[in-house]
C-alpha positions in Angstrom: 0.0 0.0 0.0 1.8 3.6 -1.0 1.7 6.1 1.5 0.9 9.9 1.0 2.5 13.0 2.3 2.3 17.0 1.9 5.0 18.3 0.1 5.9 22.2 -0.4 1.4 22.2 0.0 1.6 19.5 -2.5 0.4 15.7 -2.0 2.9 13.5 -2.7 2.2 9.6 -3.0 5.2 7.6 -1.7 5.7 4.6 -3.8 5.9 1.0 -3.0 8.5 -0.9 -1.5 10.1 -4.2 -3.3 8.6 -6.1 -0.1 5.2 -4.5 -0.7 4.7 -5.4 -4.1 5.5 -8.3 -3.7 2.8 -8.7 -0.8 0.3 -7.1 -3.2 1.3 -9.9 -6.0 0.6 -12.5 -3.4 -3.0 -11.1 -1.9 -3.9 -11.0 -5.5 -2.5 -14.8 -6.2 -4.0 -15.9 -2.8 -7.5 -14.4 -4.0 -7.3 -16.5 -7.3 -6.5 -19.6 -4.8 -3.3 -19.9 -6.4 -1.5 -20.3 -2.6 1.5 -21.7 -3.5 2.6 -18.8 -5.9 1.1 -16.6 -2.7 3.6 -18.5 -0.1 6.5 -17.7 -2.3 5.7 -14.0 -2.8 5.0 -13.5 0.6 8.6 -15.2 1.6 10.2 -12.9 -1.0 8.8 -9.9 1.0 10.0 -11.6 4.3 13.5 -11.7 2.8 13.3 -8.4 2.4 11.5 -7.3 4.8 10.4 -9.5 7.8 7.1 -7.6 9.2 4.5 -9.3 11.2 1.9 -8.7 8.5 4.1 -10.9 5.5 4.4 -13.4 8.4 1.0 -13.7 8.8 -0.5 -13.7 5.2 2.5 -16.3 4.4 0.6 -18.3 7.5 -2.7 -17.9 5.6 -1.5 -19.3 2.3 0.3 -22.1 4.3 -3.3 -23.1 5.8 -5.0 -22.7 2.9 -1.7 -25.5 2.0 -3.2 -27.9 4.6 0.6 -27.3 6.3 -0.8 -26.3 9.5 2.6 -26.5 11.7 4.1 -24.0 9.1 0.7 -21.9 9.3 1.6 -22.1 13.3 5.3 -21.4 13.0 4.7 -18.0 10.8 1.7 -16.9 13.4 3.7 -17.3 16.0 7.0 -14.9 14.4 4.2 -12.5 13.8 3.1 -11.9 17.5 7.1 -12.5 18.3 7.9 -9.5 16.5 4.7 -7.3 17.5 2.6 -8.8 20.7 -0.1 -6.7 19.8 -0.5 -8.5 16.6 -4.3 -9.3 16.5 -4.2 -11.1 13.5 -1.4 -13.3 14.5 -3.3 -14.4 17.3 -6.2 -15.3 14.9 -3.8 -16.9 12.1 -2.4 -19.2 15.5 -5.8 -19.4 16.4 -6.9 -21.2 13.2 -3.7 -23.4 12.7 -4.4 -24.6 16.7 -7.4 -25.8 15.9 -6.7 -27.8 13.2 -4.3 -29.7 14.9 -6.8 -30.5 17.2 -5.3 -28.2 20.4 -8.5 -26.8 21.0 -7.6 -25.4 24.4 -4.3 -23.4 22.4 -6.7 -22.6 19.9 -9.7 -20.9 22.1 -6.4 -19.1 24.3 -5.2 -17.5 20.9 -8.6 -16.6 20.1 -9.4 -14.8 23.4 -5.9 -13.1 22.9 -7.3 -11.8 19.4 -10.2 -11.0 20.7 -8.8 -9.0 23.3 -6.8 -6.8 21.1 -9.1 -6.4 18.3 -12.5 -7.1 19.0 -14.5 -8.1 15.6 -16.6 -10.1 13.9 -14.2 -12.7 12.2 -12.2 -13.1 15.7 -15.6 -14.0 17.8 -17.5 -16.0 15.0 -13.9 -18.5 14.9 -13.7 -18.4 19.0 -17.5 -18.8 19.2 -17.1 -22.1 16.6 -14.0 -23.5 18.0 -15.8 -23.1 22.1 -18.9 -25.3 21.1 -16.5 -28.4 19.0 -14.9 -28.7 22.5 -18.2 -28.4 24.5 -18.8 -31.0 22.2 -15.8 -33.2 22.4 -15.9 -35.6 25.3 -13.0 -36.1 26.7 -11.9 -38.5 29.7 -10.1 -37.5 32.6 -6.5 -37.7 32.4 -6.4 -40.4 35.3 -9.4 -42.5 34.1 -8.3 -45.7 33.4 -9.1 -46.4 29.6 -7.2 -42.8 28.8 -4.3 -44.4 30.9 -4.4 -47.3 28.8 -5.0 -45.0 25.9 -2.3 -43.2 26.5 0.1 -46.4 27.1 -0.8 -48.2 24.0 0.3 -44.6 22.1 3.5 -44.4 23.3 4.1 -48.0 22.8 3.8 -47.4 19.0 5.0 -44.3 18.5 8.3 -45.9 20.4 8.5 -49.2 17.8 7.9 -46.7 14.5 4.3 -46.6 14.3 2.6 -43.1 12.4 -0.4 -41.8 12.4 0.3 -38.5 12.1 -3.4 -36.9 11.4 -5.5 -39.0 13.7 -6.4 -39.5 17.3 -8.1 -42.1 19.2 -11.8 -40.6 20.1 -14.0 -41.3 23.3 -17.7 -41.4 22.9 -17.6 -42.5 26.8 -15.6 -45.0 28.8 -16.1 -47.9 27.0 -16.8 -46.5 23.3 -14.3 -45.0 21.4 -13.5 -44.0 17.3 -10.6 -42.8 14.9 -11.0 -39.3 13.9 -9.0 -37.2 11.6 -6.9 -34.1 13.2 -6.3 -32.4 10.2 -7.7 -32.8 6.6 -6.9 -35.6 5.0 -6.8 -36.0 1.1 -7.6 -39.2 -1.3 -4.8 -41.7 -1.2 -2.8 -40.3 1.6 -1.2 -42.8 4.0 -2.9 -41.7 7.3 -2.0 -45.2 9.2 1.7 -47.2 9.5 2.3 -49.9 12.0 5.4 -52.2 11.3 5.5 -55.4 11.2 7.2 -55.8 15.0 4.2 -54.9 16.2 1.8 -56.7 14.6 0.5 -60.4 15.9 0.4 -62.4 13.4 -0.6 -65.7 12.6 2.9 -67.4 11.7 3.7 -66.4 15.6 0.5 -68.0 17.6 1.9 -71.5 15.2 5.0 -71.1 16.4 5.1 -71.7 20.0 3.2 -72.9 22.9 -0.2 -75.0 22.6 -0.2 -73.3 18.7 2.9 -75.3 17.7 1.6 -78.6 19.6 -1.6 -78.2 17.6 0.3 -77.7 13.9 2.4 -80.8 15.1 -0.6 -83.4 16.3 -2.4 -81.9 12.9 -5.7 -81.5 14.5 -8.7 -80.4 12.3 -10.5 -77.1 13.8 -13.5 -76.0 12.7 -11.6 -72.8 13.0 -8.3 -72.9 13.1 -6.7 -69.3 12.4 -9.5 -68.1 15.0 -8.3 -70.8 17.2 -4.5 -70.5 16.8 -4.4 -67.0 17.4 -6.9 -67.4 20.6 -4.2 -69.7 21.9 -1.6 -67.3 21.8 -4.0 -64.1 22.6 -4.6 -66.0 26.2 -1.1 -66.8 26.3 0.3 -63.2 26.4 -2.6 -62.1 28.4 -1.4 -64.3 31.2 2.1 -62.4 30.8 2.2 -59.7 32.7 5.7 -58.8 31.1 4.5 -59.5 27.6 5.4 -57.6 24.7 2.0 -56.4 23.4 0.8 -55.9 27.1 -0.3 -52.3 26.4 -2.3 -53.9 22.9 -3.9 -56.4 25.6 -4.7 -54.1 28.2 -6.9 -51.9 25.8 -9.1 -55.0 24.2 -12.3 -55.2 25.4 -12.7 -56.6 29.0 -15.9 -59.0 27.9 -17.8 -59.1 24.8 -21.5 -58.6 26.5 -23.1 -57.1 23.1 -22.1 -60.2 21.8 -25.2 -63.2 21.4 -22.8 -66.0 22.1 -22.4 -64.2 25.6 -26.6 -64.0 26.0 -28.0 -65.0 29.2 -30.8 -67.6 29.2 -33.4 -64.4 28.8 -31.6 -62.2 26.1 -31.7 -65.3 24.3 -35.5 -65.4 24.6 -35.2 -62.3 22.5 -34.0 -64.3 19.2 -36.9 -66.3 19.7 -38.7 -67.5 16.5 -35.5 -65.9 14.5 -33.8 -68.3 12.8 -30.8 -66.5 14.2 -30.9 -68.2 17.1 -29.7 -71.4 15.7 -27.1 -69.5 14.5 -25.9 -68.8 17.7 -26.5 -72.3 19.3 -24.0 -73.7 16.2 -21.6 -71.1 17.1 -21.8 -71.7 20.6 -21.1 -76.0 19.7 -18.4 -75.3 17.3 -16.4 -73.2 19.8 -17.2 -75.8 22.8 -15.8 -78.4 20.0 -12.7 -76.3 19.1 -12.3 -76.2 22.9 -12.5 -79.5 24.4 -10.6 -80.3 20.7 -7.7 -78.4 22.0 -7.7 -79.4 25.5 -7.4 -83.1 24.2 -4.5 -82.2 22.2 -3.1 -79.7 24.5 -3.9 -80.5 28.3 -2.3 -78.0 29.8 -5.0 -75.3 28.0 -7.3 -76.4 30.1 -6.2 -73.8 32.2 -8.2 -71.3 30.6 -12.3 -71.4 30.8 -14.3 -72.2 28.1 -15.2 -68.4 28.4 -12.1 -67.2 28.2 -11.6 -69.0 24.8 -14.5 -67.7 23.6 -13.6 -64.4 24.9 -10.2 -64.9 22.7 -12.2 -66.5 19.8 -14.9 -62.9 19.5 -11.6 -61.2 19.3 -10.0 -63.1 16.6 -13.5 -63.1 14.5 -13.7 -59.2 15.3 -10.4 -57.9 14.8 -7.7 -60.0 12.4 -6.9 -58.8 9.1 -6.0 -60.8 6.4 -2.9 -59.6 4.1 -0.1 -60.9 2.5 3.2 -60.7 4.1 6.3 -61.3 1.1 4.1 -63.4 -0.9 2.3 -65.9 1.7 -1.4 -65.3 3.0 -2.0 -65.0 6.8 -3.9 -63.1 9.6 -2.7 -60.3 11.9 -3.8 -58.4 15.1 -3.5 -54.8 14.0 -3.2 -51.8 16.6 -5.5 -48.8 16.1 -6.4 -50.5 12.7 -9.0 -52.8 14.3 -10.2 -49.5 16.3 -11.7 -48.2 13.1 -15.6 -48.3 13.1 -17.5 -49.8 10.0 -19.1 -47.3 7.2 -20.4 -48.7 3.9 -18.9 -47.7 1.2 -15.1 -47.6 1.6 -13.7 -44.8 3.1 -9.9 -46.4 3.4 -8.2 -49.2 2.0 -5.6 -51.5 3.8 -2.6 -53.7 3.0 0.3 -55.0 4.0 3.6 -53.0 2.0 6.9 -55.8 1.6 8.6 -52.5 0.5 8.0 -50.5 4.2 7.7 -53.5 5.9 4.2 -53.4 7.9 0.5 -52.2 7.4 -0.8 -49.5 5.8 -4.1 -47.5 5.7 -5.1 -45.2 2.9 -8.0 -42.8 2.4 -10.2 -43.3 -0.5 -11.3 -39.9 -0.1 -11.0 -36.1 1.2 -11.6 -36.0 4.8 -12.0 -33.0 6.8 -10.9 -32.3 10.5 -12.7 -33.8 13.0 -14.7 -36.1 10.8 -14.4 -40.2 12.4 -12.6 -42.2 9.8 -14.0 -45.5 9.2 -12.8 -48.9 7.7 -15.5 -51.4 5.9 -16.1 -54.5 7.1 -17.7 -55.5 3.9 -21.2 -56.4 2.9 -22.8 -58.5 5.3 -25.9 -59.4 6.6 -26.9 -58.0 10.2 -26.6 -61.9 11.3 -23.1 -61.7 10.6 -22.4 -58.0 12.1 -24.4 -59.0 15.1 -22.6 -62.7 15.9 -19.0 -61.4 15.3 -18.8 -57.5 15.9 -22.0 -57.6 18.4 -23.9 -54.8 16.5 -26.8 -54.1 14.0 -26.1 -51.9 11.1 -28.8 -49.6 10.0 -30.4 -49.7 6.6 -28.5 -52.7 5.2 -29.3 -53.3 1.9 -27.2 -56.6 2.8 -29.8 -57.9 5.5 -30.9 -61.3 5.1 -33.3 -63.9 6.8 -33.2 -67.9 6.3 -36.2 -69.5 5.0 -36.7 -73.2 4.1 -38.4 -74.4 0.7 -39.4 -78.1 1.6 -41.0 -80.9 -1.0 -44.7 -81.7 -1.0 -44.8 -85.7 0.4 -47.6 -86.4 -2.0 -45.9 -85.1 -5.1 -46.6 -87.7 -8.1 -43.2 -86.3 -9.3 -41.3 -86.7 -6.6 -39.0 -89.8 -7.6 -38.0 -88.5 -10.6 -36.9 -84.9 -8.7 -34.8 -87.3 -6.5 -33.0 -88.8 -9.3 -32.4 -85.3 -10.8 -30.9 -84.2 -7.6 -29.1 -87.4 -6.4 -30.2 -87.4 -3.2 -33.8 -87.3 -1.6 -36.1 -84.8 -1.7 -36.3 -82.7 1.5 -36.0 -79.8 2.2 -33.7 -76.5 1.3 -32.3 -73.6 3.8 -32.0 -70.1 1.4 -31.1 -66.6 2.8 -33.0 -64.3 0.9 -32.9 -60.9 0.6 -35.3 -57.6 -0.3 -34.3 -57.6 -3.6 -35.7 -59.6 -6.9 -32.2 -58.7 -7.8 -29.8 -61.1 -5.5 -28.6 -63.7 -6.7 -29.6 -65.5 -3.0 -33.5 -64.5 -3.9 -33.5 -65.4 -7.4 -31.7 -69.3 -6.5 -34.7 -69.5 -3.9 -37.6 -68.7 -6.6 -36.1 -70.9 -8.7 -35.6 -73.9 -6.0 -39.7 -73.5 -5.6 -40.2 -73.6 -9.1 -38.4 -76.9 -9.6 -40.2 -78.2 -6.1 -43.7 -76.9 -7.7 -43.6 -78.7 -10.7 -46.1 -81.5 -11.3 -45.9 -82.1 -15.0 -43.8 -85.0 -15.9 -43.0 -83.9 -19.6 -42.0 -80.6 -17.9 -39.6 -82.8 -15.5 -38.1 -84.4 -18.5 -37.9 -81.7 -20.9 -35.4 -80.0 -17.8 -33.7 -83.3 -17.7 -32.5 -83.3 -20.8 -31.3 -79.9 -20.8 -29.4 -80.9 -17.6 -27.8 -83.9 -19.8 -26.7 -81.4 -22.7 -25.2 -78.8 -19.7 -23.6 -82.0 -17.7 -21.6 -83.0 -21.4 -20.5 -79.5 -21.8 -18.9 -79.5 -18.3 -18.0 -82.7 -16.5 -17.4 -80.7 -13.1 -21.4 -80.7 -13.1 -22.1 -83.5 -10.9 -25.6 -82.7 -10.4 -29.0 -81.3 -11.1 -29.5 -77.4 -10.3 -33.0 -76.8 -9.3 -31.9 -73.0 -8.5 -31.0 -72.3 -11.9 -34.7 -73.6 -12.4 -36.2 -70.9 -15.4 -40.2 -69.7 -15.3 -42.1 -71.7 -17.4 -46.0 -71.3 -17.3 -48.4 -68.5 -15.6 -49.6 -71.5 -14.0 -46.4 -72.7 -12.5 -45.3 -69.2 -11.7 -49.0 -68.8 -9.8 -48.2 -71.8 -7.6 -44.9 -70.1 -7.1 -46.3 -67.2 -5.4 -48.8 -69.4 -3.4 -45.8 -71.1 -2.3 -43.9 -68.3 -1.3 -47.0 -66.7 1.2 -46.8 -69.7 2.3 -43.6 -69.9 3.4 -43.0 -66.5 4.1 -46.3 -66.5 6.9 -44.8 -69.7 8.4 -41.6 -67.6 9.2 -43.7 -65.0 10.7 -45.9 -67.7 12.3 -42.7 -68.2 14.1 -42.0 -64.9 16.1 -44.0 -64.4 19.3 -44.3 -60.3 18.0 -45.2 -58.9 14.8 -43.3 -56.6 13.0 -45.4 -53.3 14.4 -45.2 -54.5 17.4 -40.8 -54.7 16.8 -41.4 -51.3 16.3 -43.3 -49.9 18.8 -40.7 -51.5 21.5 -37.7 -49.8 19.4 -39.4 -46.4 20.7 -38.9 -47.2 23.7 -36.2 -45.3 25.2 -34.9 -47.6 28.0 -34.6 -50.6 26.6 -31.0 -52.0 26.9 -28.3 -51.9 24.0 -28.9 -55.8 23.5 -32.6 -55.7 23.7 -32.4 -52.7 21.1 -29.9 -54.6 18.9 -32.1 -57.9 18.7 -34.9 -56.4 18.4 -33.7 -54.7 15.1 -32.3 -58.1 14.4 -35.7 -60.1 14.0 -37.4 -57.0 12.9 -34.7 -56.8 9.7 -36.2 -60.3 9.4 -39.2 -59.6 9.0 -39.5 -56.8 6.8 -37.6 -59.2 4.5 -40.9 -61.4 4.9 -42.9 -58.8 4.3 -41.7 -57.5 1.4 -42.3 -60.9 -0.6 -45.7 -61.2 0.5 -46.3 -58.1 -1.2 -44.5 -59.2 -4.0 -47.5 -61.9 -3.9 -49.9 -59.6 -3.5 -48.8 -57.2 -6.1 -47.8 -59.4 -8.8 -50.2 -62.6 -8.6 -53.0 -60.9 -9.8 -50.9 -59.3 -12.8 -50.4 -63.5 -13.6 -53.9 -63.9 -14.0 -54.6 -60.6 -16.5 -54.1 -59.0 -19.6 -50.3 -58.0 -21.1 -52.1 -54.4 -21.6 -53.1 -53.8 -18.2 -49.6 -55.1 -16.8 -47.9 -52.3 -18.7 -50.1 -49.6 -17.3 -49.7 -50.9 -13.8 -45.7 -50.9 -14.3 -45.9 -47.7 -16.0 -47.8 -46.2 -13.1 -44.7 -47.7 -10.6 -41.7 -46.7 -12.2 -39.4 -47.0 -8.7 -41.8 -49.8 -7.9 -39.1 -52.5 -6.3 -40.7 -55.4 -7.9 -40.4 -54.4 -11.4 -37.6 -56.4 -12.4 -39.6 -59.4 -11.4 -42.6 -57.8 -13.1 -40.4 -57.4 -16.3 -38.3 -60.3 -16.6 -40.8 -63.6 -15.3 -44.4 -62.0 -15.2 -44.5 -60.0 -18.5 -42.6 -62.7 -20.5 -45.2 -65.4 -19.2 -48.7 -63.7 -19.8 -46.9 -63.0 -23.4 -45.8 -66.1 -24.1 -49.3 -67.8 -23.1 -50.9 -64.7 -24.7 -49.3 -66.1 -28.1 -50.0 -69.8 -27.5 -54.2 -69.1 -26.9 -54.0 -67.1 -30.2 -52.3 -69.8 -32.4 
């Protein structure tokens, strides 16, 4: 900026310094959001000229950078050289905050504030006072931020980095990763080498593991299993390596079904879930008392406190490849990343850096949690082995069973088609006309619906022709079973209500009943979580009996008035069925009454 003075009564502008126009140069770069050309003016006028003012627009083009401790380190020479620097404050201030030092941040901001109170100054101070209202944070000498704490300097001592996060309490027992700063796409926010990781090759190497590789025993789950050995091992080690990884897993897995008391279990009831648990519950007590036989001396530990190890095994291992061989690894402040559909960070194992690496998949602003995917899964699976129910899963699944009518005529030649005899089927279907799991299951009834012998034999031979082409095909496929006839596709849909109101049968509440307990506000995290379960269950059920209801009376109509119903329904979630089984049918037998 040129300054003016009187002159012999005339005004006289004073022109510009080199170190202010080269300021000027950078404002006007900085306003076209061209910040690294503005950093580099700005530290041309520094050279020149050091003043507090080129110190801290140099920290606003370094913020602007995402290089917050340079944004800091400039600040801070702006209030060293004039303490009265309200702008410094601010610039110091901003930088604080996004390194997550709220506290520095709101003391800079007062300081601003003091000097220079305005608008900018109290609207930052006023933003940056409610996000740590908002934070909760735990008391220095609570236990889990001890442990906290520990497990932090533990890897930050054996080379881990995570330079841009920070472990998150929701309350003493609940926790996520959040980001610091902002993170962009592909950056490496997460390192842990490969010293401190627990890996598979270890639990075989020593101890009841190794006894177990050398007798060769057969485990229903054996990496689980292996790595439970050794988990219970070093837990019983109070000088153990990993003791600060131990001390901050969970102390009991109570959210977990195959912990359920006698009456949480009464929740499941009628879910076919609950069977799931029961197996779970048997294979662990078989991997157990397996062991034991083996290994004697493991009897030391409860059958609790191998299932205990075995939840965190199923919870927490990742799988990766370590210089060309598969395996599974216990992974520090990886496994403390919540789950979030779709991917927000990818993971792998680097031969090159030696240990684990997380990398966004996306831009990720300060203070948002950073999440890992634990794939697509049904709610079963989240609720057996992470013990929690994720909302609106378009993954959610309930098991139904397609069984064989006794008195079917055709029922001996179905049994020769299938090479074995006709029972029954278990399918997990899904609320889609579009999975693969839902379309095998319509198909299955088809096949079990059919009474027509010719019909039998006609697929018979087609199974011949398929079998010759491929001689891995050892069998019939009644789920690849196509629609034949509006009359077979009719019985179909009977079939379905049929099975579909069994199922419900089976539940001692209905689904509005699920409902009106979720809104009740004291109901305990368990009671919440399986009510949500069998209530995902049921909508499942519900949403094929409309499918009956909506689409069996389109079987028994007119092609025209199909296409003005589906016309009306454009987002109607049945359409594909509507398009691809109903409409070809009442066309084909439209065809056939007209020849």
């Amino acid at each position: 900026m040129s300054k003016s003075k009187k002159k012999g009564g005339n005004t006289v502008t004073a022109q510009p310094t080199q170190a202010e126009k080269l300021k000027n140069l950078g404002n006007d770069a900085f306003k076209n959001a061209n910040y690294e050309k503005a950093k580099d003016l700005y530290t041309q006028a520094i050279q020149i000229d050091p003043n507090p003012v080129y110190y801290s627009n140099r920290s606003a083009a370094w913020f602007e950078l995402d290089e917050f401790d340079e944004s800091l380190n400039d600040a801070q020479k702006s209030v060293d050289i004039d303490a009265n620097f309200w702008k410094g404050y601010l610039r110091k201030g901003l930088a604080l905050r996004e390194m997550d030092r709220l506290e520095e941040a709101i003391e800079n901001l007062q300081k601003a504030k003091s000097i220079e109170d305005n608008e900018v100054i109290q609207k930052n101070l006023t933003s940056v006072l409610e996000e740590k209202q908002k934070d909760f944070v735990l008391p220095k000498d609570d236990p889990e931020a001890v442990r906290t704490d520990t497990l932090l300097t533990w890897l930050q001592e054996g080379g881990t980095s995570f330079p841009k996060l920070k472990i998150k309490h929701y309350s003493s027992n609940y926790r996520g990763v959040h980001a610091t700063r902002k993170i962009k796409s592909k950056e490496q926010i997460v390192f842990i080498p490969l010293s401190h990781l627990i890996t598979l090759e270890m639990a075989k190497s020593i101890g009841v593991g190794k006894k177990l590789v050398d007798s060769g025993l057969d485990l229903l789950s054996p990496k689980h299993s292996f790595l439970s050995t050794y988990l219970l091992r070093e837990r019983k080690n109070p000088n153990s390596f990993w003791k600060p990884y131990l001390d901050m897993l969970p102390e009991n897995y109570n959210s977990f079904p195959v912990f359920f008391s006698e009456d949480e279990m009464k929740l499941l009831e009628g879910s076919p879930f609950a069977d799931q648990v029961r197996d779970k519950k048997s294979d662990l007590r078989k991997d157990y008392d397996a062991i034991c036989q083996v290994a004697p001396e493991f009897a030391e530990y409860s059958f609790h406190d191998f299932c205990w190890a075995r939840m965190t095994a199923s919870s927490r291992i990742f799988g990766i490849v370590i210089n060309g061989e598969k395996t599974d690894a216990f992974v520090p402040v990886a496994d403390m990343l919540n789950h979030r559909r779709p991917k927000q960070t990818s993971w792998f194992y680097s031969d090159e850096k030696k240990g684990f690496i997380i990398e966004s998949l996306e831009d990720l602003n300060r203070g948002e949690q950073v999440c890992d995917s634990y794939g697509r899964k049904c709610n079963s699976r989240f609720f057996l082995n992470y013990g929690f129910i994720n909302l609106d899963n378009d993954a959610n699944e309930v098991a139904v069973r397609v069984t064989f009518d006794k008195d079917d005529e055709t029922i001996h030649m179905k049994e020769k088609m299938l090479g074995e005899t006709a029972t029954s089927k278990t399918f997990r279907i899904l609320a889609s006309m579009e999975e693969e799991n839902t379309i095998e299951f319509m198909n299955y009834i088809r096949f079990t619906e059919i009474r027509d012998k010719n019909t039998l034999l006609e697929l018979m031979n087609i199974y011949e022709n398929s079998r010759r082409n491929d001689k891995n095909d050892d069998g019939y496929k009644p789920q690849k079973t196509p629609p034949l006839t509006v009359d077979l596709e009719i019985r179909v849909l009977k079939a379905v209500k049929v099975i579909c109101e069994r199922s419900l049968k089976g539940y001692p509440t209905t689904l509005d009943e699920d409902k009106k307990l979720l809104e009740n506000e004291n109901i305990t995290y368990n009671e919440k979580n399986s009510i949500m379960l069998r209530s995902g269950e049921k909508e499942i059920l519900h949403f094929m009996l409309i499918l009956v209801e909506r689409c069996l009376p389109l079987l028994e109509t007119s092609l025209k008035q199909i296409r003005k119903v589906t016309l009306s329904h454009l987002y109607n979630p049945y359409l594909e069925y509507i398009k691809k089984i109903v409409i070809p049918l009442v066309s084909k037998k439209e065809r056939e009454s007209n020849e």
